[in-house]
N, C-alpha and C positions, 0 to 999 in steps of 0.2 A: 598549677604552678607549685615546685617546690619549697616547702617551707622550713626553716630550723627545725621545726619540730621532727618532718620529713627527713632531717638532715640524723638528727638526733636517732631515728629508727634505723637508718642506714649503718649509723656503728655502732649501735646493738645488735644486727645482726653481719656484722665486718667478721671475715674468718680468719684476718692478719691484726683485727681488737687488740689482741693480747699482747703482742708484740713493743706496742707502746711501751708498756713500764720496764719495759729490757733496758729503758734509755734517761740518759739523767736529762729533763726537762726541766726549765725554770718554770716554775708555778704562775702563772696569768701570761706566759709569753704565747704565743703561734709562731710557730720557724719556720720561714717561706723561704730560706737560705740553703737545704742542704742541697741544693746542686752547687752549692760554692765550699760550706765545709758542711760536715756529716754531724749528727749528735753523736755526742760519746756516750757507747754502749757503757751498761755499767759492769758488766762480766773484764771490760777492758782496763777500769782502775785495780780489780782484785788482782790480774793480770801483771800488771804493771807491779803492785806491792809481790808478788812473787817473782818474778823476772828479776827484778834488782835485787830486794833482802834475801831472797835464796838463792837461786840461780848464780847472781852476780856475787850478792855478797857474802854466801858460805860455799858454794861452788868453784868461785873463783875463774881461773882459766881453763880449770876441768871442764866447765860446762859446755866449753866445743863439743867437745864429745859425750859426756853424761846429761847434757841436757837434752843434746838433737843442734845447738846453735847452727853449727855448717850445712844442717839440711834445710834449714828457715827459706834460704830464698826461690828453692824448689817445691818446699810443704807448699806454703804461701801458694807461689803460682799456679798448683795443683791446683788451689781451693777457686782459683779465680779461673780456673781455666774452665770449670763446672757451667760457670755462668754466663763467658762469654763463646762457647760452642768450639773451644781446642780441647785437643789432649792435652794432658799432664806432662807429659816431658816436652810439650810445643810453647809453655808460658813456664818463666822464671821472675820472680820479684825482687827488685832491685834499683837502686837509682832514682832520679827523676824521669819525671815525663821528658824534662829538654833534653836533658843527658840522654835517656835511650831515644831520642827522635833525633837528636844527634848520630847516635851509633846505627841507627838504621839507614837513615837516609842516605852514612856514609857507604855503608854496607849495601843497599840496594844499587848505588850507582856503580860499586865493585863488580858487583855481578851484572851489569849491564856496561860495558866498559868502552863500546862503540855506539855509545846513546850520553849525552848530554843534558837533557830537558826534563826538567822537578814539575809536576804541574803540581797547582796547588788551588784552592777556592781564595779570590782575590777577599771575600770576609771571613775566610781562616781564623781561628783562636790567634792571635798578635803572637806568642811565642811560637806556635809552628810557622808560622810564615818567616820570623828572627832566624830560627836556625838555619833556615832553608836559603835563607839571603847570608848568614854567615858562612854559611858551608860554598855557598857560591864566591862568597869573597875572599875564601881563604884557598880556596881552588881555580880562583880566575876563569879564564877561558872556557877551562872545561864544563863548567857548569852554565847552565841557563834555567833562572825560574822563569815560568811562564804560568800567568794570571789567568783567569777566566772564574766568569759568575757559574753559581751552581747549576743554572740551568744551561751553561756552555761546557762544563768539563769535560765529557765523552766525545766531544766535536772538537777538544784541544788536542788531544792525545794522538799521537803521529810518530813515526816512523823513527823519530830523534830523542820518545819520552823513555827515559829510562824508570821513573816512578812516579806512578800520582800518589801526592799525601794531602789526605785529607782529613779534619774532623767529621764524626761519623753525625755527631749531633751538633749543630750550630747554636754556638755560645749565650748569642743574644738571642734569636729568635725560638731556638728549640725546632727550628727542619731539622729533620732526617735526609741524608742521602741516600742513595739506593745501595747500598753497599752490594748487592749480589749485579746488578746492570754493571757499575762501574766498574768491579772489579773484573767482568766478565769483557769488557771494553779494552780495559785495559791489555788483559791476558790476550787476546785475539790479535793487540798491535805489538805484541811482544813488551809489553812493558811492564812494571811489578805494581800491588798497590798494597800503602801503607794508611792504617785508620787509627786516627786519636779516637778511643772510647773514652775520654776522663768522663764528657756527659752522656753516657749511654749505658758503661757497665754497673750492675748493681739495679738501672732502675727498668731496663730493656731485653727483651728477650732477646740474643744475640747469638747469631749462628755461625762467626768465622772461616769455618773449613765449610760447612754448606755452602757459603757464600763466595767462596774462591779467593777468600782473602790472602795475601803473601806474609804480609808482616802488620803488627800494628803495637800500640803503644797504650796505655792509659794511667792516670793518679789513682792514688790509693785513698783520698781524703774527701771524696765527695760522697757518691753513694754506697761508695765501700762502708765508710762510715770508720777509717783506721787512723783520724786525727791530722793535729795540723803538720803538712809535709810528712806524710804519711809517705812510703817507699812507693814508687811506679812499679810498673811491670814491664814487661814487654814480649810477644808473641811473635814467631818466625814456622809459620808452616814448615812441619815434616821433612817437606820433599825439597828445601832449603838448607839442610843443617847442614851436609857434607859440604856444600860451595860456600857457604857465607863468612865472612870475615869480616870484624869490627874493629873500627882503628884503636878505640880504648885497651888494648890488651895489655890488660892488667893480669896481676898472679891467680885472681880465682878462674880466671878464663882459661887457668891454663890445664893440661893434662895432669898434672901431677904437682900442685904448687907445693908442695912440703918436700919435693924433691929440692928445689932451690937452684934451678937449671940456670946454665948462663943466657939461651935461648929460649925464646917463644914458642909451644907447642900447643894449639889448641886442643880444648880438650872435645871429646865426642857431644855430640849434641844441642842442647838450648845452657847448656855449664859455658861452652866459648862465649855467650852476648853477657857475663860475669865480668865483673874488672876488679872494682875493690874489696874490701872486706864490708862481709851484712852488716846494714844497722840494727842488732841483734833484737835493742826492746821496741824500735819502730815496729818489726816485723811481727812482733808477738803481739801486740796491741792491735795491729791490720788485721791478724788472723781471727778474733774474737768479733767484729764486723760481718767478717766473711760465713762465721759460725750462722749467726742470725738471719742471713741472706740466705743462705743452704736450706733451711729448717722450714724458710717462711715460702721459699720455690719462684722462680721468675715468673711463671703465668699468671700466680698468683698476683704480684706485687704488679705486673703492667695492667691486668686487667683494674685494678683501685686505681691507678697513677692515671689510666684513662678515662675513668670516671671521675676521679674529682679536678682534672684538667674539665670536662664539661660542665663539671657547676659550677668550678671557679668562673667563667667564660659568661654562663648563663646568669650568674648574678652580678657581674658585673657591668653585664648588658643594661640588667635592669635597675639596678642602683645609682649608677655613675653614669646615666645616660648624660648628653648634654654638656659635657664637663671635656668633650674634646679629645678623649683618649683614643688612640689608633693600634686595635689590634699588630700585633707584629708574627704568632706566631699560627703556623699552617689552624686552619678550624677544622682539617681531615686529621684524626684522633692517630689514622696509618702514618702518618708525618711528621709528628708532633713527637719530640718527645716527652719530659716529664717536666717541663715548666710550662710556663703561659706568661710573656710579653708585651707590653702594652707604651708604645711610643706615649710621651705629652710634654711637653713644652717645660714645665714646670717639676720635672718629673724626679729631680733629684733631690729639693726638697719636701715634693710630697712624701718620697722612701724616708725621709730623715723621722719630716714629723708623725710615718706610721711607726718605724720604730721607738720613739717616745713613746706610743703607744701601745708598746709590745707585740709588734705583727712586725719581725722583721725580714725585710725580702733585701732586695740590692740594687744596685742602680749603673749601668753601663753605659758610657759616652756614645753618642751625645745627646741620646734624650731617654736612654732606654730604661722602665722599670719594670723587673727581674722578678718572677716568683716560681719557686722552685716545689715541685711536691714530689717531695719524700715520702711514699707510704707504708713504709714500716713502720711511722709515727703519726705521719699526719692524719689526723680522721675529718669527716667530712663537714663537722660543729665550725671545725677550725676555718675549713676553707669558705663557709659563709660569715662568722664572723670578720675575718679578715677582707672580704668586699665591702663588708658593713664601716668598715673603720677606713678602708679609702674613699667612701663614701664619705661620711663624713670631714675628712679632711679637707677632700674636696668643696664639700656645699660650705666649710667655712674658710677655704684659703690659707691652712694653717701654713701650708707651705711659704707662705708669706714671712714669715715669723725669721729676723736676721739671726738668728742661730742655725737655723737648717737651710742656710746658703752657704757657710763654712764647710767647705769638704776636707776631712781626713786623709790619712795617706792610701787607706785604704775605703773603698766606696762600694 
């Protein structure tokens, strides 16, 4: 049986150890959260004092051009584009995730323009399913979302789908969808498909263009680790640029914005899914995350993410047995992504009262409690501690306690 001590050996010999102090951590906390926000790098604050006091504030408006500013939202996507398996001019960084899952969705129905039908996973991330029902209600007739559970999607898709969009990792549970079956499903009924990676990229080895992917989307603030409302991205396979058209066309989308045209001309490539202007020091701040990621290599970081997803799992088998918790996410490590989920009844104040005791993880309606492993930071001390402390909360009820039944606005 494994022990702390057993735990303690594992990250002295961890080959991603070092990585840790890259990151400003509070001293006695464990953060079971970065699949909701990222730690901030600390190469990102020195970043940040540069970006403004120079850049911004001796450089001025120069810095378009003497800093690189107008390349940012293409460096950026380059960097991301490493990690989630595109080329470099197939990802740009830009916007939100709603905003580009907006412009794709509208964009993918463009190019399907005798097909109707969104499929989507009826426990979709809430905001992709929003858009997808916005875009339908702002489009009436012509649009139809069609629901179906994860284990229905590929048996939905029919003759009328013109995109399946899907999250690639599931919010609360951490499944994985088959992203190369589905999109392959897809492709074969003529239809496109679209994947939110906000919970995949950064912590999952991801292959896009292997996979047959069309388009997809994802945040910059989770495993990227590029802060809060950190810029999205968003990806448009190769063999898409010449047809696609986004309704946002804006002046950076365009050919030549400094021409000042009375008309719209797209510009070549992954520049048309551009609308407004970079958020300069958001982008520079994401890219110091992306630094860290590159350095530390995706095999590397799933292979830790799926081991201490097993010991978190395994110790809390044996800790918190009795106490009624119900696993929620896949125990096949291939399915799983980088959190571990555990339904209970009580479950919002149990998260409350672990955070009072510095283990903070998150809590999802209506019973779901959220732990998210990051392993560019998290080492394997941490992940038995933190069973050790829901353990505890448990065997005393803390959750009981009328302060951790007040939920904030944010949970």
């Amino acid at each position: 049986m494994t022990t702390r001590e057993d735990c303690a050996a594992l990250d002295a010999r961890d080959p991603l150890a070092n990585f840790r102090a890259r990151f400003a951590l509070p001293e006695g906390v464990i953060y079971l959260d970065g699949n909701s926000l990222g730690a901030l790098p600390l190469a990102a604050a020195e970043r940040a004092r540069d970006v403004i006091g120079e850049e911004w504030g001796d450089g001025l408006i120069r810095s378009w051009n003497e800093a690189g500013w107008m390349d940012l939202p293409f460096k950026v996507g380059a960097r991301i584009a490493v990690l989630i398996g595109a080329e470099a001019g197939e990802v740009v960084a830009c916007d939100s995730t709603s905003v580009n899952l907006f412009k794709l969705l509208a964009a993918a129905l463009a190019l399907r323009p005798k097909r109707h039908v969104v499929v989507t996973d009826s426990d979709n991330f809430p905001t992709d399913n929003y858009i997808a029902e916005g875009i339908g209600e702002f489009l009436g007739p012509r649009v139809e979302r069609r629901l179906a559970s994860a284990d229905e999607i590929i048996d939905a898709i029919d003759g009328d789908t013109a995109v399946v969009s899907l999250t690639h990792v599931d919010y609360r549970t951490g499944r994985i969808h088959d992203m190369a079956a589905i999109s392959a499903a897809a492709a074969a009924r003529g239809a496109l498909s679209l994947w939110d990676l906000s919970h995949s990229a950064g912590a999952l080895a991801l292959d896009l263009n292997g996979s047959g992917a069309d388009l997809a989307v994802g945040c910059g603030y989770k495993y990227l680790n590029g802060g809060p409302g950190a810029p999205a991205y968003l990806f448009v396979a190769e063999r898409h640029h010449a047809a696609i058209r986004q309704p946002l066309s804006g002046w950076m989308g365009h050919a030549a914005p400094f021409d000042f045209s009375p008309r719209f001309r797209p510009a070549p490539g992954i520049q048309r899914m551009l609308s407004g202007t970079p958020p300069v020091i958001a982008l520079a701040l994401l890219e110091c995350g992306l630094d860290i990621l590159s350095e530390a290599g995706m095999a590397a970081l799933r292979a830790k993410s799926v081991a201490l997803g097993e010991l978190f799992m395994a110790r809390i088998e044996a800790r918190c047995a009795g106490h009624g918790l119900e696993l929620l996410s896949p125990r096949d490590s291939a399915q799983r992504g980088s959190q571990v989920s555990y339904a209970y009844e009580n479950g919002y104040g149990a998260v409350q009262a672990l955070i009072a005791r510095g283990v903070i993880g998150d809590f999802r309606q209506p019973d779901v409690m959220r732990f998210g492993l990051a392993p560019l930071y998290l080492r394997h001390v941490d992940v038995w501690d933190a069973a050790e402390a829901l353990g505890e909360v448990l065997d005393g009820e803390e959750w009981r306690r009328h302060a951790y039944g007040e939920k904030g606005a944010v949970t």
